[in-house]
C-alpha positions in Angstrom: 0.0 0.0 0.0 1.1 3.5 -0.6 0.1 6.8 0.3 -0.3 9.7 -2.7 -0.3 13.1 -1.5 -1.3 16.1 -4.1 -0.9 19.4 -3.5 -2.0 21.9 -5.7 -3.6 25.6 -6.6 -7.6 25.7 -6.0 -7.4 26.8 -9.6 -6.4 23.5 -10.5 -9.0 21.8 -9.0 -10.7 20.8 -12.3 -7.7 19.1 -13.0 -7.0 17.2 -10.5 -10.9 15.7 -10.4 -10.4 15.0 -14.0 -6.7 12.9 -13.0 -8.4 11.1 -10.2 -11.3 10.4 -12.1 -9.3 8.9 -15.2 -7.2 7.1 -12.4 -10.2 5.3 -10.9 -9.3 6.9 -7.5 -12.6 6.4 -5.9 -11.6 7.0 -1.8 -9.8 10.2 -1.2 -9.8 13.1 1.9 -9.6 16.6 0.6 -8.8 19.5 2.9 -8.0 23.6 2.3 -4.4 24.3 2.8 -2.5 27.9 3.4 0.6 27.5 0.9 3.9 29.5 1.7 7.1 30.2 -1.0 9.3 32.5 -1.9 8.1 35.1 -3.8 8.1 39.0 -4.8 6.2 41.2 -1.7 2.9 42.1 -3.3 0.3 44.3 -1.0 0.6 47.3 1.3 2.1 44.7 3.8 5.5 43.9 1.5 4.9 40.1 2.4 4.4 37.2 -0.1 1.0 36.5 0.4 0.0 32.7 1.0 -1.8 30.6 -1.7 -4.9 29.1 -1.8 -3.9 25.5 -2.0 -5.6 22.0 -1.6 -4.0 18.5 -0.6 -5.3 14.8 -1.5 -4.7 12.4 0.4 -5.2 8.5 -0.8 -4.0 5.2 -0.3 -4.2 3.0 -2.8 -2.2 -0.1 -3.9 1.3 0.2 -5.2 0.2 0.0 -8.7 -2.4 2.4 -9.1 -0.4 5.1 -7.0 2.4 4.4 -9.1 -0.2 5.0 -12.0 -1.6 8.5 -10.6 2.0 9.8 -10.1 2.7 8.9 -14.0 -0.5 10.5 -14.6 0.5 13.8 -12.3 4.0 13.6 -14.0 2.5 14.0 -17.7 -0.2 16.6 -17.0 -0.5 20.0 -18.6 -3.1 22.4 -18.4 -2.4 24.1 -14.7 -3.6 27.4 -14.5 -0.3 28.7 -13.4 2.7 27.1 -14.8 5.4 28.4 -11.8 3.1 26.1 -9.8 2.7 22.6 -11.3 0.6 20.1 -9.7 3.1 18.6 -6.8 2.9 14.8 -5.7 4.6 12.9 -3.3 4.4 8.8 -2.6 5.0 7.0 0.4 5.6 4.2 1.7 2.2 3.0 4.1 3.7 0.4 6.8 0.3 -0.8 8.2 -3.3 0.1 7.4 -6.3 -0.9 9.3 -9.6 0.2 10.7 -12.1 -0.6 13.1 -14.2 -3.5 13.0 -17.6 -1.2 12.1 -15.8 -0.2 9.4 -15.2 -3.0 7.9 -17.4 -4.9 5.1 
C-alpha cells in the first residue's frame, strides 16, 4: 500500500478531479491548505502572500499510486505554470480500521 499526497492551486482543482477520475481513484480526503514560498512582496504589507492551495490524500495499492504519479508527471493544463501540480508517494507500513468499518 502506498500513500499519494497532491498538492495543488484551488485553480487546478478541475484538473485534478479530472486525473483522479481517469485514475479510478474512488476514496480520497480533501482538505484547504495555506501555501507559503518564496516570492516578490505584493500588497501594502511587503509580504508574499500565502496561496490558496488544496492537498489529497489517498492510499491506494502500489500500482495504481504508481499509475496516478505517472498520470501527475504527464499533465499539462495548470492554470499557473510556476506552480505545477506537486505529488509525493509513500511508503504505508500498516493500514487498518475498526471492525464497524469494515465490510
Amino acid at each position: 500500500m502506498k500513500l499519494v499526497l497532491l498538492m495543488f492551486l484551488e485553480e487546478d482543482e478541475k484538473c485534478v478531479n479530472r486525473l483522479l477520475s481517469e485514475q479510478k481513484v474512488q476514496s480520497f480526503s480533501r482538505m484547504g491548505v495555506e501555501g507559503r514560498g518564496p516570492g516578490a512582496a505584493a500588497g501594502w504589507t511587503g509580504e508574499v502572500q500565502p496561496y490558496q492551495s488544496q492537498m489529497i490524500m489517498s492510499i491506494l495499492p502500489a500500482e495504481e499510486a504508481h499509475a496516478l504519479i505517472q498520470a501527475v508527471h504527464s499533465c499539462t493544463g495548470v492554470q499557473d505554470p510556476r506552480h505545477p501540480i506537486r505529488a509525493a508517494l509513500l511508503d504505508v507500513e500498516q493500514f487498518t480500521c475498526c471492525e464497524i468499518g469494515k465490510p
